[in-house]
mmCIF file of the N, C-alpha and C atoms, coordinates in Angstrom:
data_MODEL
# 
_entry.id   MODEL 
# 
loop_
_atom_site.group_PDB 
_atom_site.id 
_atom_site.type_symbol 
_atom_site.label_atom_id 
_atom_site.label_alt_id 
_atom_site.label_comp_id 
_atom_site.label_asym_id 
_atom_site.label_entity_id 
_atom_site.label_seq_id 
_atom_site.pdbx_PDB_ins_code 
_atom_site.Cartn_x 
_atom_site.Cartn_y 
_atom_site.Cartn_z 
_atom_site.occupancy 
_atom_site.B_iso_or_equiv 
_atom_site.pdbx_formal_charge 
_atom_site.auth_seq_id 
_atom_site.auth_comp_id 
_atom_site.auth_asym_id 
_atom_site.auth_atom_id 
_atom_site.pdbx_PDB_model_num 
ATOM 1   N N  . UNK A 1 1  ? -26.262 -80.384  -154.160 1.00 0.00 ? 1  UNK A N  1 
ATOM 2   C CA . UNK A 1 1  ? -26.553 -81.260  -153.028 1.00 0.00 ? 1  UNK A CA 1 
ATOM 3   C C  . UNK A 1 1  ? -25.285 -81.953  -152.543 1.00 0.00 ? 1  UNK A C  1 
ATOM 4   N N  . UNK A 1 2  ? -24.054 -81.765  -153.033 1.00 0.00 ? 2  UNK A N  1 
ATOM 5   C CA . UNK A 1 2  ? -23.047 -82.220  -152.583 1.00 0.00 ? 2  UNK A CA 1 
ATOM 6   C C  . UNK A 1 2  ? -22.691 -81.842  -150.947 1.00 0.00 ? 2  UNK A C  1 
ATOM 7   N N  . UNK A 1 3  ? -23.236 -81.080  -150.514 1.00 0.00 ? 3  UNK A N  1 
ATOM 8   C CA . UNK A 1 3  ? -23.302 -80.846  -149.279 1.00 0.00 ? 3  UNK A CA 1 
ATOM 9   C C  . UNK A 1 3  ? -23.966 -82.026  -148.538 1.00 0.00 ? 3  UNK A C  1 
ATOM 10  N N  . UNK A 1 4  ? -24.803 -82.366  -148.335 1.00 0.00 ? 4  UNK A N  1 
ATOM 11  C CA . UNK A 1 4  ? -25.566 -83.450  -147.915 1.00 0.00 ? 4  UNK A CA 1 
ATOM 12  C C  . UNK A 1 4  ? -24.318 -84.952  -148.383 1.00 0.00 ? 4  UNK A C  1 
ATOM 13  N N  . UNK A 1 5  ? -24.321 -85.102  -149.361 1.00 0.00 ? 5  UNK A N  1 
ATOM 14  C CA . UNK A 1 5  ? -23.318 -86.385  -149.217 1.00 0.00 ? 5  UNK A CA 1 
ATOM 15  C C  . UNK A 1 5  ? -21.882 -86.022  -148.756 1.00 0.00 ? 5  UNK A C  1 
ATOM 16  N N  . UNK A 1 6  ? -21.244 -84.900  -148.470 1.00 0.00 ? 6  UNK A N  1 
ATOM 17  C CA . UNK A 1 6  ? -19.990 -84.451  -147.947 1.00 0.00 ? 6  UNK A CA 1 
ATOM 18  C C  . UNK A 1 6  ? -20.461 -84.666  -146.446 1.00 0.00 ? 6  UNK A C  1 
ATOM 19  N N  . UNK A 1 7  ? -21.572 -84.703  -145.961 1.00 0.00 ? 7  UNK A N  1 
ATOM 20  C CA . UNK A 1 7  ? -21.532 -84.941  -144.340 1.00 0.00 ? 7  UNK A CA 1 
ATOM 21  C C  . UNK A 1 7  ? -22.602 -85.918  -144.285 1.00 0.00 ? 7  UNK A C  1 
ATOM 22  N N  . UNK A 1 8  ? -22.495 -86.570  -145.352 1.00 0.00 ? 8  UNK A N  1 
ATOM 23  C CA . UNK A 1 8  ? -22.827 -88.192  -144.975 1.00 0.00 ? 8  UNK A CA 1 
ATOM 24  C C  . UNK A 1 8  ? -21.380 -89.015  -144.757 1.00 0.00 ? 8  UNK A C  1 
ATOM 25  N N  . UNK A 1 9  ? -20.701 -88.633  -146.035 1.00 0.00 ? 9  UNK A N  1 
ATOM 26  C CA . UNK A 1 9  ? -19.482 -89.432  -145.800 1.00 0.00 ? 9  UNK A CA 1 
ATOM 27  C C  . UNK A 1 9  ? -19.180 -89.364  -144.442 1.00 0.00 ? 9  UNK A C  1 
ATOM 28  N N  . UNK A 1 10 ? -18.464 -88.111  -144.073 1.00 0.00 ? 10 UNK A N  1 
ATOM 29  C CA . UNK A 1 10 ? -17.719 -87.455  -142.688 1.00 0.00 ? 10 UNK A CA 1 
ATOM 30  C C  . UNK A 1 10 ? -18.659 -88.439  -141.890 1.00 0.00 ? 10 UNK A C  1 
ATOM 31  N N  . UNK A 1 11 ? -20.150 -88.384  -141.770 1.00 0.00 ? 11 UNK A N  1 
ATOM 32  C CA . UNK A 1 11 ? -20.437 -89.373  -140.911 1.00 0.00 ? 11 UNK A CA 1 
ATOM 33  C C  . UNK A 1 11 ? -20.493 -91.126  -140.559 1.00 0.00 ? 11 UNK A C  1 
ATOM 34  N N  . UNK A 1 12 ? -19.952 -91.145  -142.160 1.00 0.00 ? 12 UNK A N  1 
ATOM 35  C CA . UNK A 1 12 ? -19.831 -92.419  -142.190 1.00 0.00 ? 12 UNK A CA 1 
ATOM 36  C C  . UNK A 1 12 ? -18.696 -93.327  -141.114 1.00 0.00 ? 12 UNK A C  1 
ATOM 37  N N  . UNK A 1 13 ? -17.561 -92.044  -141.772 1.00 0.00 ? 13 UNK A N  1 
ATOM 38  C CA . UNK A 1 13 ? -16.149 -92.239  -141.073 1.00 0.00 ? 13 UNK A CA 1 
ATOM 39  C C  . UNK A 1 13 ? -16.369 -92.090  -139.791 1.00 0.00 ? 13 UNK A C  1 
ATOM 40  N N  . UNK A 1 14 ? -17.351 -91.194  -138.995 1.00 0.00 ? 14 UNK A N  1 
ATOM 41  C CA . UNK A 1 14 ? -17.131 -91.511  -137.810 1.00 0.00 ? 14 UNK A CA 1 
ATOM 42  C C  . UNK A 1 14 ? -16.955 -92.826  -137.115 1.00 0.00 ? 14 UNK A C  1 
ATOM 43  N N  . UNK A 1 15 ? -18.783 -92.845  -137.442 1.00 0.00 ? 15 UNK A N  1 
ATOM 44  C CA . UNK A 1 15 ? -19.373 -94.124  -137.179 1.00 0.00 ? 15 UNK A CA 1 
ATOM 45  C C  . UNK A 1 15 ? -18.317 -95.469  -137.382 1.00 0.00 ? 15 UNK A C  1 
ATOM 46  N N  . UNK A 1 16 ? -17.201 -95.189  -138.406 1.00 0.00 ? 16 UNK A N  1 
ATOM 47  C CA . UNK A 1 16 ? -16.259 -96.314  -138.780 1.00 0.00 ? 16 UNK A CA 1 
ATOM 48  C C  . UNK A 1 16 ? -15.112 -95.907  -137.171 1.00 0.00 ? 16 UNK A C  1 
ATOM 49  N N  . UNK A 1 17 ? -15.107 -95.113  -137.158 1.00 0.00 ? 17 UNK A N  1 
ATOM 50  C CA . UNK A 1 17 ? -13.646 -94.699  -136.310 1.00 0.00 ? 17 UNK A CA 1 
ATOM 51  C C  . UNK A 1 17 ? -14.257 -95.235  -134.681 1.00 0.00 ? 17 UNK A C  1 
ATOM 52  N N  . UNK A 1 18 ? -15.122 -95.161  -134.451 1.00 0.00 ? 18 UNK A N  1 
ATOM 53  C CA . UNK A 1 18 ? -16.305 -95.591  -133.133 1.00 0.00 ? 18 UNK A CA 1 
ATOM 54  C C  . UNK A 1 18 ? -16.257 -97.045  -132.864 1.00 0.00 ? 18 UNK A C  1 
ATOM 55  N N  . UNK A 1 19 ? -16.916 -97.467  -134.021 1.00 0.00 ? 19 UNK A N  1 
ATOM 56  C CA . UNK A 1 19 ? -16.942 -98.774  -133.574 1.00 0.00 ? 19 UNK A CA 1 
ATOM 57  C C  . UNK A 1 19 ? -15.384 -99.337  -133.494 1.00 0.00 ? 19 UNK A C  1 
ATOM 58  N N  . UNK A 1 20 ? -14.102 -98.935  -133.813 1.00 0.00 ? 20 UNK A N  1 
ATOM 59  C CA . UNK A 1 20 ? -13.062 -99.521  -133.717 1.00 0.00 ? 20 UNK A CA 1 
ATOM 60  C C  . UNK A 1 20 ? -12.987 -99.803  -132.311 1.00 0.00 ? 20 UNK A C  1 
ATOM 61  N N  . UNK A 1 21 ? -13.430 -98.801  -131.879 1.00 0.00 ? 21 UNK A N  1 
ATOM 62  C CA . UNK A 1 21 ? -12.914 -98.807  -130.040 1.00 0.00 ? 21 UNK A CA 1 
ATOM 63  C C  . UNK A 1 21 ? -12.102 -98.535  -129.823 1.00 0.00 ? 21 UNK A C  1 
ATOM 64  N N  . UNK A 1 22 ? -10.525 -98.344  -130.271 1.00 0.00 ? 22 UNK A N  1 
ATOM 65  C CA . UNK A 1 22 ? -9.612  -98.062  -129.547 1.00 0.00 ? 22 UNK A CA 1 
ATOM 66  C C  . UNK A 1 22 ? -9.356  -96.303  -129.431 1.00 0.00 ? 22 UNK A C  1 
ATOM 67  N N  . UNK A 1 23 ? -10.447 -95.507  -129.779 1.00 0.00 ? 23 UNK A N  1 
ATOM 68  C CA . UNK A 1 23 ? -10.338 -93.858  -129.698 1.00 0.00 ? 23 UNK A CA 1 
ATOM 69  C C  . UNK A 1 23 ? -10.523 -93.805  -128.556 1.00 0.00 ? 23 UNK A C  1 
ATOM 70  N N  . UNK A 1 24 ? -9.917  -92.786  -127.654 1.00 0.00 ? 24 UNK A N  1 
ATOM 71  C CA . UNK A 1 24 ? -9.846  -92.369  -126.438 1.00 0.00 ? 24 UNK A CA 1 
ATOM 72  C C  . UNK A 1 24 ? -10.759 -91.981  -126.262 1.00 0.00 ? 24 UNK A C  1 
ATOM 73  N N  . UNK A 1 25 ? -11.191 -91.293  -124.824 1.00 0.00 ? 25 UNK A N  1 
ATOM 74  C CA . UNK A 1 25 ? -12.481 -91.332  -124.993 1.00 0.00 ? 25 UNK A CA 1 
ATOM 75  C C  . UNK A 1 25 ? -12.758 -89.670  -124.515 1.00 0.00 ? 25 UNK A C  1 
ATOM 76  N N  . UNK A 1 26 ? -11.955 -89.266  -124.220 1.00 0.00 ? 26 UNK A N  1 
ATOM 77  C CA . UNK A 1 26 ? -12.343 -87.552  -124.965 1.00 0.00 ? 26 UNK A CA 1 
ATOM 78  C C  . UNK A 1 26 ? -12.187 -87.257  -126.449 1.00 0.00 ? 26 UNK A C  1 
ATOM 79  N N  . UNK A 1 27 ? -11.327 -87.907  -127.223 1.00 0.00 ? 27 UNK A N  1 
ATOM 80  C CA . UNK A 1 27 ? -11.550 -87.871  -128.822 1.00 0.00 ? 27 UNK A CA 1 
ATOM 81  C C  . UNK A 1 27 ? -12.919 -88.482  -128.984 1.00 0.00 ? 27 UNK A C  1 
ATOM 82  N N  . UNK A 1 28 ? -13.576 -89.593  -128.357 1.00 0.00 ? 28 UNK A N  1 
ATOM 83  C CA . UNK A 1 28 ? -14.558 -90.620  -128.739 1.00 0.00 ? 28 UNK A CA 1 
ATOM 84  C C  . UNK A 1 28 ? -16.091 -89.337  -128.509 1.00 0.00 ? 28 UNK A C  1 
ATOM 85  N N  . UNK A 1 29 ? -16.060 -88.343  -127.794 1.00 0.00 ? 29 UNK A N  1 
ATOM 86  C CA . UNK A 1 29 ? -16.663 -87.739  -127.344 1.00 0.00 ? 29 UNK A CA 1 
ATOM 87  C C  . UNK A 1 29 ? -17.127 -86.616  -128.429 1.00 0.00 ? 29 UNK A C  1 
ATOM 88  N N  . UNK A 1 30 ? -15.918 -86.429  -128.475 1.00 0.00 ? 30 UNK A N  1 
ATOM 89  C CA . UNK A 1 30 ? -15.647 -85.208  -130.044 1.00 0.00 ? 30 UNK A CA 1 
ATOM 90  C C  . UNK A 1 30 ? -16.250 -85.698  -131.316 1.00 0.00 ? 30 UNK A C  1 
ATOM 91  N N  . UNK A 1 31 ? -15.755 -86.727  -131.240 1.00 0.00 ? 31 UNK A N  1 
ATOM 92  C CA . UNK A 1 31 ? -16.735 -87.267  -132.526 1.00 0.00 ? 31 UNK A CA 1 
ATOM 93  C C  . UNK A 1 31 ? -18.033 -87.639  -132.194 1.00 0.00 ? 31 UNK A C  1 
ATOM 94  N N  . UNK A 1 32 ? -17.975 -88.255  -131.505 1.00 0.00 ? 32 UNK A N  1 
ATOM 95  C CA . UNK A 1 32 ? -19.827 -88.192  -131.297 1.00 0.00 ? 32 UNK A CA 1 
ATOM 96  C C  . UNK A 1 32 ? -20.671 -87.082  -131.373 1.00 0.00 ? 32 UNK A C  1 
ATOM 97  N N  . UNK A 1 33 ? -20.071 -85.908  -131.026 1.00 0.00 ? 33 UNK A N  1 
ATOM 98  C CA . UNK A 1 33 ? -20.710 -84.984  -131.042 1.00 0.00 ? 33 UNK A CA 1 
ATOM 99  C C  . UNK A 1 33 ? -20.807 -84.095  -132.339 1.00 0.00 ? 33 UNK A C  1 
ATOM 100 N N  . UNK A 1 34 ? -20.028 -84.447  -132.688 1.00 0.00 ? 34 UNK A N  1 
ATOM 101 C CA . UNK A 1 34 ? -19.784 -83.725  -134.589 1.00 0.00 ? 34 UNK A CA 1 
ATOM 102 C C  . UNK A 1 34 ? -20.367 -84.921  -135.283 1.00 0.00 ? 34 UNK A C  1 
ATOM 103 N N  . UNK A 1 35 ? -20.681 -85.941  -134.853 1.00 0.00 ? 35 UNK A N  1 
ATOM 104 C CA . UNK A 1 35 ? -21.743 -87.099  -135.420 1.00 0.00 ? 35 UNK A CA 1 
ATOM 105 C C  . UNK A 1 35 ? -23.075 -86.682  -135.391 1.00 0.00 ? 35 UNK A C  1 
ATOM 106 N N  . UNK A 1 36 ? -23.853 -86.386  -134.528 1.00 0.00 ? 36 UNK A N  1 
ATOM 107 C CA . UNK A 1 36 ? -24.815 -85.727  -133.883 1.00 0.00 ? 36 UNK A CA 1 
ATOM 108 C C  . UNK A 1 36 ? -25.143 -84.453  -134.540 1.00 0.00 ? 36 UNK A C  1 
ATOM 109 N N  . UNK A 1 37 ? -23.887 -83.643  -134.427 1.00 0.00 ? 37 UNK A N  1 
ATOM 110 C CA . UNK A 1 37 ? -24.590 -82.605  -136.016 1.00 0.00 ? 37 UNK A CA 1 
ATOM 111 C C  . UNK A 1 37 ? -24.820 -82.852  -136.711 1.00 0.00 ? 37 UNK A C  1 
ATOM 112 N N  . UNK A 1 38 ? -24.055 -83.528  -137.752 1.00 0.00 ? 38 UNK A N  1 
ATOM 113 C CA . UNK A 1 38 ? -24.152 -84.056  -139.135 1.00 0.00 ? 38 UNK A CA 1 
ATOM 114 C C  . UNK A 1 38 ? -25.309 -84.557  -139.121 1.00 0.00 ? 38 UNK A C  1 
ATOM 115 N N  . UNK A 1 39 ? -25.702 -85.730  -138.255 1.00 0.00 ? 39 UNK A N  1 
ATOM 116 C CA . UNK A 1 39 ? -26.839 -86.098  -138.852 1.00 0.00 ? 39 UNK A CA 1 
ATOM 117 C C  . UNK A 1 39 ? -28.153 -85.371  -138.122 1.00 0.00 ? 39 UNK A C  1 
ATOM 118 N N  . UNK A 1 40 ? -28.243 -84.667  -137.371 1.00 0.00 ? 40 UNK A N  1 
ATOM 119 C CA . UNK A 1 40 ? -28.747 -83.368  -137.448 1.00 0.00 ? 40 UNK A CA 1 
ATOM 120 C C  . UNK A 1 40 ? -29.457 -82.427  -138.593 1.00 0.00 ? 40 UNK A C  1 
ATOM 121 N N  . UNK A 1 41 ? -28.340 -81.959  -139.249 1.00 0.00 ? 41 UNK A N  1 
ATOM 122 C CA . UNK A 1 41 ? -27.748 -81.664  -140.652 1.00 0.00 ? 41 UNK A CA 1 
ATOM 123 C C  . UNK A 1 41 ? -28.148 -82.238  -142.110 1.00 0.00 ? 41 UNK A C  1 
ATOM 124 N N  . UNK A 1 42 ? -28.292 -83.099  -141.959 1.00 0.00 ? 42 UNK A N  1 
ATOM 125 C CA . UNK A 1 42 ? -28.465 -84.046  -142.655 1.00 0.00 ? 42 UNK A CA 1 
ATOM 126 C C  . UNK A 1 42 ? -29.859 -84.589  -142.755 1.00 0.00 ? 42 UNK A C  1 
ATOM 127 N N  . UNK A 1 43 ? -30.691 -84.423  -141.574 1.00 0.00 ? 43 UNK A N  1 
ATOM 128 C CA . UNK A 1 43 ? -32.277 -84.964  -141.489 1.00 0.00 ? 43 UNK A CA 1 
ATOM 129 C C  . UNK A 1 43 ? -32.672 -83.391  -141.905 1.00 0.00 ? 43 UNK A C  1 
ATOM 130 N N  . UNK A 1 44 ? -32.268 -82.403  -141.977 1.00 0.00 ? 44 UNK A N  1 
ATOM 131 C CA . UNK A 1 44 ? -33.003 -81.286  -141.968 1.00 0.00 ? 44 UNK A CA 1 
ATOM 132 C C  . UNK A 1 44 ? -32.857 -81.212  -143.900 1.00 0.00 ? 44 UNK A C  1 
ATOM 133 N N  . UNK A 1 45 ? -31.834 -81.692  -144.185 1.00 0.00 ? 45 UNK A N  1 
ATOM 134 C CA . UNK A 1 45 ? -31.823 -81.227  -145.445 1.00 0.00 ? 45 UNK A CA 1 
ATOM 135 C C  . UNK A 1 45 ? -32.839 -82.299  -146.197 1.00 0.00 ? 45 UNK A C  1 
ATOM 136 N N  . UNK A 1 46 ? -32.793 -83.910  -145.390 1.00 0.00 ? 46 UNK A N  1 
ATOM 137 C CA . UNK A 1 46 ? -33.998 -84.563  -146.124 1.00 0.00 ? 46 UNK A CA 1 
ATOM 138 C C  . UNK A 1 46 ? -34.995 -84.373  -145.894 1.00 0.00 ? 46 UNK A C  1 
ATOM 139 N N  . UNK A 1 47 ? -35.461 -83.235  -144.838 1.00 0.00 ? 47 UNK A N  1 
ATOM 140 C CA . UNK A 1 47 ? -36.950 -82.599  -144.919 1.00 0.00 ? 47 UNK A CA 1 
ATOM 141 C C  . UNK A 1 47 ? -37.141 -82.235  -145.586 1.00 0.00 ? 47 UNK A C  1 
ATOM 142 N N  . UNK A 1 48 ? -36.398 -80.818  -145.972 1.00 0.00 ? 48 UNK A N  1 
ATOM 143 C CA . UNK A 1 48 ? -36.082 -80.072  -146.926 1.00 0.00 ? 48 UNK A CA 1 
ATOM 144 C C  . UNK A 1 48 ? -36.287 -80.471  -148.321 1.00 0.00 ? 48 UNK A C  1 
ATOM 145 N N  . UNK A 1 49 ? -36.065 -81.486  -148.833 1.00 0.00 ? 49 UNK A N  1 
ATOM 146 C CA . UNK A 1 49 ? -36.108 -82.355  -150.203 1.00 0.00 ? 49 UNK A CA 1 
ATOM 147 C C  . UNK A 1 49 ? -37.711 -82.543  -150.179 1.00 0.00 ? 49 UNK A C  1 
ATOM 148 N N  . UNK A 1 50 ? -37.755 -83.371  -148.947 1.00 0.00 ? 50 UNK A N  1 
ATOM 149 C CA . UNK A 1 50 ? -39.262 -84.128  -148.871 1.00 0.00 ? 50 UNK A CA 1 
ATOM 150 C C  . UNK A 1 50 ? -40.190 -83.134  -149.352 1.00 0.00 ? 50 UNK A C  1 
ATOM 151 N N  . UNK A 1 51 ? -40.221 -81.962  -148.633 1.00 0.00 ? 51 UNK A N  1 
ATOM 152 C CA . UNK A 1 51 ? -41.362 -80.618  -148.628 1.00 0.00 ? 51 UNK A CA 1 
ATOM 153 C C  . UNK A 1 51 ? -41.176 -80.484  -150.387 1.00 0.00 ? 51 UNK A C  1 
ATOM 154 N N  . UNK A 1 52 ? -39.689 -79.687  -151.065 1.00 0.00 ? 52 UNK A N  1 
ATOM 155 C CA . UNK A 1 52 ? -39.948 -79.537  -152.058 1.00 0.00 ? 52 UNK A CA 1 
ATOM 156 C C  . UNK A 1 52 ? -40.801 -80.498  -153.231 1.00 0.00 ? 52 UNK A C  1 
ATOM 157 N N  . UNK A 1 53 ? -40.027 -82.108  -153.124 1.00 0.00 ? 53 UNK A N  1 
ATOM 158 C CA . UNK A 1 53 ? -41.006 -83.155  -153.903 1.00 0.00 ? 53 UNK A CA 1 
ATOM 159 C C  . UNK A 1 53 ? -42.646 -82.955  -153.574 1.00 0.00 ? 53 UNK A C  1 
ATOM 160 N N  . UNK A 1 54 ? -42.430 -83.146  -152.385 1.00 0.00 ? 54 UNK A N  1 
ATOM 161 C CA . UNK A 1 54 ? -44.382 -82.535  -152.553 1.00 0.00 ? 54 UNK A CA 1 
ATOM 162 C C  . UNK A 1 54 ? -44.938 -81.427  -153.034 1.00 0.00 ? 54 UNK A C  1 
ATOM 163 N N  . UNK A 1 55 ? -44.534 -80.381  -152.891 1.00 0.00 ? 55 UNK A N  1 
ATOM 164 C CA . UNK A 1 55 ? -44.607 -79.089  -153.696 1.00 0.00 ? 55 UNK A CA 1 
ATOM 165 C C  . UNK A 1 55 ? -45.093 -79.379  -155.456 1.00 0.00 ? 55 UNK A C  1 
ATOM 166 N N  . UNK A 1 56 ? -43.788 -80.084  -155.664 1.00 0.00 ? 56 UNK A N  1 
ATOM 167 C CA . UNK A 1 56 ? -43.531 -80.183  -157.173 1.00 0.00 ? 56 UNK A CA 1 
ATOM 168 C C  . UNK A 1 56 ? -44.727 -81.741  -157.779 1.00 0.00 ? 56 UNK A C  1 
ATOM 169 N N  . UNK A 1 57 ? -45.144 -82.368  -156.637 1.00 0.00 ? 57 UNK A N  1 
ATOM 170 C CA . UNK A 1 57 ? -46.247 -83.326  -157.021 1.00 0.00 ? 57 UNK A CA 1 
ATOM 171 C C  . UNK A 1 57 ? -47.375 -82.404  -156.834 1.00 0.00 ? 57 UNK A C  1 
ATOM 172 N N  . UNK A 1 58 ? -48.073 -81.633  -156.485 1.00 0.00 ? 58 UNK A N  1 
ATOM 173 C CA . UNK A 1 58 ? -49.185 -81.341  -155.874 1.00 0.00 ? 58 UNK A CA 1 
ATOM 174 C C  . UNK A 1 58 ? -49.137 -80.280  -156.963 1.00 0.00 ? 58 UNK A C  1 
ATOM 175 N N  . UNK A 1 59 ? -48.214 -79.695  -157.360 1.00 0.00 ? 59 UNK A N  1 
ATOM 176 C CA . UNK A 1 59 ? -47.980 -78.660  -158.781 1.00 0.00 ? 59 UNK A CA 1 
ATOM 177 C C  . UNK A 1 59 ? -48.748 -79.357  -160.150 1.00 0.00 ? 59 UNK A C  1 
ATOM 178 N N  . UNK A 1 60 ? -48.203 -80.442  -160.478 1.00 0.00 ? 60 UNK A N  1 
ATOM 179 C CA . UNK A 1 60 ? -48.391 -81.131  -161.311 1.00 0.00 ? 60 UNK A CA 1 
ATOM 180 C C  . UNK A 1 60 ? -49.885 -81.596  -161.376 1.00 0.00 ? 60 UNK A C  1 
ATOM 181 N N  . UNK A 1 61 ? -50.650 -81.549  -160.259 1.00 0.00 ? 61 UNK A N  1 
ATOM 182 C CA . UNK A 1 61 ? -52.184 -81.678  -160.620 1.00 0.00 ? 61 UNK A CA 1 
ATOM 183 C C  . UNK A 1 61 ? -52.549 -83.664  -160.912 1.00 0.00 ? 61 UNK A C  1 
ATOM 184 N N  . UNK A 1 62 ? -51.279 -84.221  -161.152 1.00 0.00 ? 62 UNK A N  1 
ATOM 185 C CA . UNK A 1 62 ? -52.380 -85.879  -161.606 1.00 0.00 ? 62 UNK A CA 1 
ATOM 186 C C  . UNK A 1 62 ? -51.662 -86.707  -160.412 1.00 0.00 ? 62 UNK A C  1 
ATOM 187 N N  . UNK A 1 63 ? -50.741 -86.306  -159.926 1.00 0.00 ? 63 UNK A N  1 
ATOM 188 C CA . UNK A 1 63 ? -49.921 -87.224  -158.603 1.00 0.00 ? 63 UNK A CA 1 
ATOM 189 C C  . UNK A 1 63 ? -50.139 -86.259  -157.372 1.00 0.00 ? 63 UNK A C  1 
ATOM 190 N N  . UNK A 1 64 ? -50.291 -87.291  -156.470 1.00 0.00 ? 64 UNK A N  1 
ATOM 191 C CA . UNK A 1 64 ? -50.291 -86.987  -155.219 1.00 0.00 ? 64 UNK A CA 1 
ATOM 192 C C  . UNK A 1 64 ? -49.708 -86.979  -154.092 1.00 0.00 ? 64 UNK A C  1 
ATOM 193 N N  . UNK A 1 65 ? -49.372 -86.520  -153.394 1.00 0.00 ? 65 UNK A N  1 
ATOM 194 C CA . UNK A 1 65 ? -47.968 -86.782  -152.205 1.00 0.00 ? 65 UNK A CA 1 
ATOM 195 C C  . UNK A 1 65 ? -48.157 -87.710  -151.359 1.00 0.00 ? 65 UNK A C  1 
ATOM 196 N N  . UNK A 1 66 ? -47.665 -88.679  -151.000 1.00 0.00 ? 66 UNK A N  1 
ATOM 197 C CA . UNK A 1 66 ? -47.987 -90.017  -150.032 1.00 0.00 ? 66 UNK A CA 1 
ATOM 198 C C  . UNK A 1 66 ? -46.864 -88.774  -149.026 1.00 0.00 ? 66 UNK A C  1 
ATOM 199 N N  . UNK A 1 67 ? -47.734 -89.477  -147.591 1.00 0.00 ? 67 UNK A N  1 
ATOM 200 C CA . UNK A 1 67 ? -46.819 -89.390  -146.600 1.00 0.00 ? 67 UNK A CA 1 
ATOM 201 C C  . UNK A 1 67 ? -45.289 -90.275  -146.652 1.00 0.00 ? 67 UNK A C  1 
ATOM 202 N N  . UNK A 1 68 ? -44.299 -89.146  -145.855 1.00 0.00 ? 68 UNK A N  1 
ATOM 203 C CA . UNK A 1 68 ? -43.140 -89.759  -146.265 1.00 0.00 ? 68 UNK A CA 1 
ATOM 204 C C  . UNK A 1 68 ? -42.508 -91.091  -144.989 1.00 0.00 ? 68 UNK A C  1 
ATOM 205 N N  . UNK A 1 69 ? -42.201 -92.408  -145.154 1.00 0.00 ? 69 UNK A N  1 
ATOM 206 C CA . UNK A 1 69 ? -42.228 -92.877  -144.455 1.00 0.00 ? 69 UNK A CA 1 
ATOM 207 C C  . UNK A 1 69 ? -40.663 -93.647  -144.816 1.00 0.00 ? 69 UNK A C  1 
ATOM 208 N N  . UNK A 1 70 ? -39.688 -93.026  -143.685 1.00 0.00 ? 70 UNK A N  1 
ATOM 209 C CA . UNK A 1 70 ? -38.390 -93.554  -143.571 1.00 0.00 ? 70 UNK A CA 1 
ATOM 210 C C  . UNK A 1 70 ? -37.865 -94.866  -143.969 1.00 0.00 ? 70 UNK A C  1 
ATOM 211 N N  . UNK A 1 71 ? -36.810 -95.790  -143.769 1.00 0.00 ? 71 UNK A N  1 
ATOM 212 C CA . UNK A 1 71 ? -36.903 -96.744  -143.957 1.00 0.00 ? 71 UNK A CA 1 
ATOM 213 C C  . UNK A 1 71 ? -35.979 -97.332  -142.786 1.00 0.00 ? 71 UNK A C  1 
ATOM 214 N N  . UNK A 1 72 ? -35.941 -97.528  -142.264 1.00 0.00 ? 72 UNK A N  1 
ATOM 215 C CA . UNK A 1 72 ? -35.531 -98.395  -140.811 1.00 0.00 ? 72 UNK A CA 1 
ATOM 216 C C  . UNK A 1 72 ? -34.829 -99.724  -140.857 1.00 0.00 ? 72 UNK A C  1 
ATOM 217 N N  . UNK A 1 73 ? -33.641 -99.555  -140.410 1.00 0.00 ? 73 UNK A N  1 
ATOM 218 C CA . UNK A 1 73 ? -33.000 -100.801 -140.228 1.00 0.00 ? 73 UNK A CA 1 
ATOM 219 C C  . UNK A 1 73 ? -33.378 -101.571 -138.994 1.00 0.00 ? 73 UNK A C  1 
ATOM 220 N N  . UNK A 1 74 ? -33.662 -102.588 -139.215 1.00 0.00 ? 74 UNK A N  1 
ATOM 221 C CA . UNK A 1 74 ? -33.888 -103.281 -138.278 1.00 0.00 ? 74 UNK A CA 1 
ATOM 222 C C  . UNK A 1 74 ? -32.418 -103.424 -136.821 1.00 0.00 ? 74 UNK A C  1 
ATOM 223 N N  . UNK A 1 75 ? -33.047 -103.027 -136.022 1.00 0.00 ? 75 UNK A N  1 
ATOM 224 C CA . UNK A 1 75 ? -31.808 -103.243 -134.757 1.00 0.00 ? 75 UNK A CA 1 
ATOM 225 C C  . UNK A 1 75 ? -31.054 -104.340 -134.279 1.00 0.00 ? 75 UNK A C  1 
ATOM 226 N N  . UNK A 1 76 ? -29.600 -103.510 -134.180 1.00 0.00 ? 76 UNK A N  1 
ATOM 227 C CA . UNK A 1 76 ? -28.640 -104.469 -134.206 1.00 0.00 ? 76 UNK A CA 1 
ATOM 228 C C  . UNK A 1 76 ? -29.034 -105.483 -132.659 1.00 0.00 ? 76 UNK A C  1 
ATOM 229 N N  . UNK A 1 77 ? -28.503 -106.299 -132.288 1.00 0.00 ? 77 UNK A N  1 
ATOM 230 C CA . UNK A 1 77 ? -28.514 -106.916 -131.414 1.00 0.00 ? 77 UNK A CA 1 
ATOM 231 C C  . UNK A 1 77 ? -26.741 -106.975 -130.774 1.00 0.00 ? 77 UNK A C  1 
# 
């Protein structure tokens, strides 16, 4: 799964390099958009997880799969 945290980081750094503001704004563009994959990328692989854990609860016969419900930061202002 090191894949998944190798393009969390990368997205971390974007998100760090963005809010600086001073990236030009065809670089600012570039990264946004390789931001946008990643986490792309990144929601598909925590589907991916989600489906298998349910699999592997519903296998097991005494637990049951709760719907999966994100966790949300409350918005910046």
């Amino acid at each position: 799964m090191a894949k998944f945290e190798e393009c969390l980081q990368r997205l971390e750094k974007i998100v760090q390099e963005l809010e600086k503001g001073d990236v030009p704004l065809e670089k600012s563009l570039t990264l946004f958009e390789e931001g946008m994959q990643l986490s792309s990328a990144c929601r598909k692989e925590l589907d991916a997880a989600e489906g298998k854990v349910e699999i592997l609860l519903k296998q097991n016969g005494k637990l049951q799969a709760e719907p999966f419900e994100p966790l949300t930061e409350p918005a910046r202002k």
